[in-house]
N, C-alpha and C positions, 0 to 999 in steps of 0.2 A: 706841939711842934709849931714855931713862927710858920706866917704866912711866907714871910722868906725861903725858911729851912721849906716849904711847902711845893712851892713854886720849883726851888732848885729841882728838889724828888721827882718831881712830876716832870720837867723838862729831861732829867738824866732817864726815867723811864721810857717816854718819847722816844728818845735818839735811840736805843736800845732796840725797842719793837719797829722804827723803820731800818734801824742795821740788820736787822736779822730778815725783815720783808726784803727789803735788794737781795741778801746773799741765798733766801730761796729760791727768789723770781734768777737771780744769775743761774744759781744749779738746773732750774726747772729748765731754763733755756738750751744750756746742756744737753744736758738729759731729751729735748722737744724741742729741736731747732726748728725755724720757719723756712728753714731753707727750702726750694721746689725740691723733689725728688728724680732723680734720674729719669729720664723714661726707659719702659720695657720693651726690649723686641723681645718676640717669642719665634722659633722656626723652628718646623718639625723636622729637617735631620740635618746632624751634624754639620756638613760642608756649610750647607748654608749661614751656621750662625757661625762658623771661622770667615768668611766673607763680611758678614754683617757688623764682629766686632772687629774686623781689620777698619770697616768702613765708619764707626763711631768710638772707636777708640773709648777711652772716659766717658764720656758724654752721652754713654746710653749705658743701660744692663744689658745682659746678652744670655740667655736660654737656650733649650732645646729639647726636644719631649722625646729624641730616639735615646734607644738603651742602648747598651754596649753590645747586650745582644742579637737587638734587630738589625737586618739589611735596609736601607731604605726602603724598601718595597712595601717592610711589612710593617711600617709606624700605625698604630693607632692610639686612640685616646681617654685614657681610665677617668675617673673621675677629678683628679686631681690636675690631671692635663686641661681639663675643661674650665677648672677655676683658672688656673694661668691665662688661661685664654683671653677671658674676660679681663681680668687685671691689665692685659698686655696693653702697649700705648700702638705697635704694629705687629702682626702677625707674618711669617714669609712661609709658600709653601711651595712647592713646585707645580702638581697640578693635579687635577682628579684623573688622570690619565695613569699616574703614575703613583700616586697615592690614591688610591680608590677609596680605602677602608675610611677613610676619615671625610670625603670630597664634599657628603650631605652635612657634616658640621662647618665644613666649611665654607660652605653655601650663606650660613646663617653668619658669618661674620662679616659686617658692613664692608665694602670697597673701603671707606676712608681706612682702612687700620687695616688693610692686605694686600698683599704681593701675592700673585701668581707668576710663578717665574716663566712659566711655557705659555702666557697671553703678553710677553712682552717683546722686545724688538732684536734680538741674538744673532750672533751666528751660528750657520745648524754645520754639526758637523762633516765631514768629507765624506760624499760617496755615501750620501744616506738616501738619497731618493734612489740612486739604482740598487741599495741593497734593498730599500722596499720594492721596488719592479719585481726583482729576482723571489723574492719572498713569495709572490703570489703563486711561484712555479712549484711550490711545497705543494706535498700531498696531505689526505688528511691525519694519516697516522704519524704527523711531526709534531700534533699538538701542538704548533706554534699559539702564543699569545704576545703578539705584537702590538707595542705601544704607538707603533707610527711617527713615531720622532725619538730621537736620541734626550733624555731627559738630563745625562749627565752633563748640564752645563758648566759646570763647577772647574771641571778639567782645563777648559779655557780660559785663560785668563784674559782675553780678549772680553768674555763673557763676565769674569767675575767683576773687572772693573764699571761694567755696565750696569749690572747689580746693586754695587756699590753705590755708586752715582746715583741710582734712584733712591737709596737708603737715605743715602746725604741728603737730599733734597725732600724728603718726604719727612725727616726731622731739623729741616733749617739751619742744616753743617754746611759748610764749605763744602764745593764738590773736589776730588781729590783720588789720585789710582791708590789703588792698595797692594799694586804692584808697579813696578815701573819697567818702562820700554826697558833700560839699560840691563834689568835684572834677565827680563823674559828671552833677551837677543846674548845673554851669557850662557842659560840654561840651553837655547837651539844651540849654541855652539858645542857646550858639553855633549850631547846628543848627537851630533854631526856624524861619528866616527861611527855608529849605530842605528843610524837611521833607516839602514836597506835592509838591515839582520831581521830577520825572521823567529816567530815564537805561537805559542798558543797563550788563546785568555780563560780562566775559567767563568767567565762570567762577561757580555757580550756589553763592554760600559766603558768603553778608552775611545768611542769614535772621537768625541772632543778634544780630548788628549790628542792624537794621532796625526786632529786637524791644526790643532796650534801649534804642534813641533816636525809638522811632516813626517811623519813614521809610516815604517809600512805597514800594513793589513793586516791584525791577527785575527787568524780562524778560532771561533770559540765555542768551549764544549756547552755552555748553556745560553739561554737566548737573555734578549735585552730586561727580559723580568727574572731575571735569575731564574726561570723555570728550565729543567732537564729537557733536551731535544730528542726527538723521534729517533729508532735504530738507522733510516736511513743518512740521517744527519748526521752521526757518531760514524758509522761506516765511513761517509763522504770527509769528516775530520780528520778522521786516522791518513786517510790515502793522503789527503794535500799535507798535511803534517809531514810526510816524510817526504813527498816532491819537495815542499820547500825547505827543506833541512833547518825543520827548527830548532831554536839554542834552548828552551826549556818551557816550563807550564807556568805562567803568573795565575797566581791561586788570593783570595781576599780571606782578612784574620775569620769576620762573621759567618762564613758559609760552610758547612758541613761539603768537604772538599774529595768525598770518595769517589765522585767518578772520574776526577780529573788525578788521584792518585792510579785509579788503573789505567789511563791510559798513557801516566808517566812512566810506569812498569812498563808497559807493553811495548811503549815507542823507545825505553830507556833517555828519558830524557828527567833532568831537573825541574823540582817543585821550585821556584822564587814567592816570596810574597811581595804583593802590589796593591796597600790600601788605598781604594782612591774616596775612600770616606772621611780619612784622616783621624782615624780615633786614637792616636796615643797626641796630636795636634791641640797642645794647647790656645787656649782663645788668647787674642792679643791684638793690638795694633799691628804686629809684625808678624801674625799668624799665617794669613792668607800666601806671604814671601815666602814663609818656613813650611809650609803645605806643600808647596810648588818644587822646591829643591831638593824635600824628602820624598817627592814623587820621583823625578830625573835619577836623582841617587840610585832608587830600587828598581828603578827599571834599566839602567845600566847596567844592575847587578847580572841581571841576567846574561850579559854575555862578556863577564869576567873571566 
């Protein structure tokens, strides 16, 4: 072979093995982009991370370590919850008041990367310091276990968009409602016509609610931890239940609902359901809106 013919071979070779180096370093790039990775919020129940991805939209992941089956009351943390954790870029939880089971893990995760929602600045719901007063007048066969604050902040949206705000700002978003005045002053007005009407709750978690749309009082068959109330309690339920001619029982998908079926027997009144967890609530930018209206909705129902 001439040094020519040689020269050529060896240059067409060249071009060859740098065209095929670009087109694997293109695919490798593909395949291992350098792009930053979202960051992670992690929240152990439900409401919270529909709040959370209202409030980052794209611009974060969005998790949650309750099951379909837990109440919030009774989130804990398997093994697998605990690697998330770590991974997470923020954690959000409500509070050891209110999540017990998990409070000593979450002790061990830095302030930089956690929200406690009940160490922050809220509105508390209507009429919660004189129900604690009145609380104290229990005896001790009511087995009360009393949280001392209304933990459902979620219900207010006054609340959720304060939530939000800190999310914003604790990942360097714009700060931004996740609901708007116009929406929240449409829903009080849906509500209007039903706002005096009367009902039971199975489970003692709408004072927030109640307070953001002015609704009246419902008496309810178990206390603010989901726990069964003393027979004087139940007595004392039955009799206001029929002084105040309620329209039915708002009952929750997660909770084994038989005591609050006998006393819809008894008092012949209608079961509703009224999740205020939101579990059929897909996560979205516009989640937190669609929370809010499929709440108004089911609680309307009740006095269709």
């Amino acid at each position: 072979m001439s040094i020519v013919k040689k020269i050529q071979h060896n240059t067409l070779l060249l071009i060859t093995i740098l065209g095929l180096f670009v087109t694997a370093s293109s695919a490798l790039a593909q395949v291992n982009p350098q792009a930053p990775q979202a960051p992670l919020i992690i929240t152990t129940i439900k409401p919270l991370a529909i709040i959370a991805k209202a409030a980052v939209a794209d611009k974060a992941q969005v998790e949650f370590l309750q099951s379909a089956a837990q109440s919030a009351h009774e989130v804990s943390l398997p093994v697998s919850a605990m690697k998330k954790i770590e991974q997470a870029d923020l954690i959000i939880w409500i509070g050891d008041g209110f999540e017990a089971r998990i409070g000593k893990s979450m002790a061990l995760v830095p302030e930089a990367k956690r929200i406690t929602v009940m160490d922050l600045d809220l509105l508390p719901a209507r009429l919660e310091e004189e129900k604690l007063k009145d609380e104290k007048h229990h005896t001790d066969d009511d087995h009360h276990n009393h949280l001392g604050f209304d933990p459902h902040i979620w219900l207010n949206p006054a609340n959720a968009n304060i939530l939000a705000s800190i999310i914003q700002q604790r990942l360097g978003l714009p700060v931004s409602p996740i609901i708007s005045d116009a929406l929240v002053q449409q829903l009080k007005s849906e509500l209007s016509p039903v706002k005096n009407k009367n009902y039971l709750t199975h489970h003692d978690a709408f004072g927030h609610f109640k307070t953001a749309f002015d609704l009246a009082e419902g008496p309810s068959v178990r206390d603010a931890n989901g726990a069964s109330q003393g027979a004087r309690s139940q007595y004392e339920l039955r009799k206001k239940a029929q002084v105040i001619s309620a329209s039915c029982i708002f009952v929750e998908p997660q909770y084994a609902d038989k005591d609050a079926r006998i006393i819809a027997r008894e008092l012949n009144l209608p079961l509703t359901v009224l999740d205020p967890q939101g579990f059929d609530q897909p996560l979205g930018a516009e989640g937190y809106s669609q929370f809010m209206i499929g709440m108004v909705a089911q609680f309307k129902a009740c006095f269709d």
